[in-house]
N, C-alpha and C positions, 0 to 999 in steps of 0.2 A: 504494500500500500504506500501510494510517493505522500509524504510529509513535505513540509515546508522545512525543515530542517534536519538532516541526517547528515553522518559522515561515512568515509568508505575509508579502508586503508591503504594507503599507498605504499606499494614495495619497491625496495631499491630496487634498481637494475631491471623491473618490469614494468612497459608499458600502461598505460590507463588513458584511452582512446575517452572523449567525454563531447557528447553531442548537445547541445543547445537546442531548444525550439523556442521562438519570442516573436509574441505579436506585443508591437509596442504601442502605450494607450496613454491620454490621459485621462483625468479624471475629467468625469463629464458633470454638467450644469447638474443631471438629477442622480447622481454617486451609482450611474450604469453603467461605468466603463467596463470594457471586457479582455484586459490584458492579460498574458499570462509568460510564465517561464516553465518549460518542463526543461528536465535534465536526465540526461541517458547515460548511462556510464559503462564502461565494458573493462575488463583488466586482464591481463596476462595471455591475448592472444583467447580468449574464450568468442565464442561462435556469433554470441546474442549480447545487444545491447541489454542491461536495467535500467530501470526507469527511475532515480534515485526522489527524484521531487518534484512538485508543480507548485505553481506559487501564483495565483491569480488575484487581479485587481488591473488599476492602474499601476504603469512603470514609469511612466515622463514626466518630467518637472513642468514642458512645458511647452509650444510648437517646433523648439530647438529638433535638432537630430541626436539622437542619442548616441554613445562611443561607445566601445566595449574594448575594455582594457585588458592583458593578459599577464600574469605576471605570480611572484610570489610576494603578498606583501605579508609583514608583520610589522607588530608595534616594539619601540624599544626595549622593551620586556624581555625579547628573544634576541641576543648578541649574538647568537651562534650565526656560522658562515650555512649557508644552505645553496646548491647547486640545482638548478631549475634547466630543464631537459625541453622544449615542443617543438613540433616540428608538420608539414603538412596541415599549417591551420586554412582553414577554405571557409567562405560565406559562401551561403546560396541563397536563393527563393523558395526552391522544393530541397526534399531531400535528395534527389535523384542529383541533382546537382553537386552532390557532397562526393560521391563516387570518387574512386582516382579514374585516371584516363586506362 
């Protein structure tokens, strides 16, 4: 069942393929908007995506475009050095578009 908050474990040295789906919204005049985030995740070269969260509502602050940043952040609380690995990252419209050639 996708929650709005779950973690998965990340193993060294193995992959963790993670698929996005986002319709982006604002909130609208009467609190209809209809945005949502699902989150797919796969690890270690396994067959099938999971479906790790959906998270619905509005996502936009505002008519702007929204970014989508990648990265490892942490706050200063974590000094340690961490090495951050992606690679093959791709947007599309459909999924079929996500495909390699």
């Amino acid at each position: 069942d996708p929650s709005p908050h779950r973690e998965i474990t990340i193993t060294r040295g193995t992959w963790t393929d993670i698929k996005l789906h986002i319709l982006w919204t604002q909130q609208s005049a009467d609190r209809s908007a209809s945005g949502y985030m699902d989150m797919w995740v796969r690890t270690g070269g396994a067959a099938n995506y999971t479906q790790l969260t959906r998270i619905t509502g509005p996502n936009m602050y505002d008519g702007n475009p929204n970014t989508f940043r990648l990265g490892l952040y942490r706050g200063y609380a974590h000094p340690q050095t961490n090495t951050f690995y992606y690679g093959r990252v791709r947007a599309a419209r459909t999924e079929a578009g996500l495909q390699l050639p």
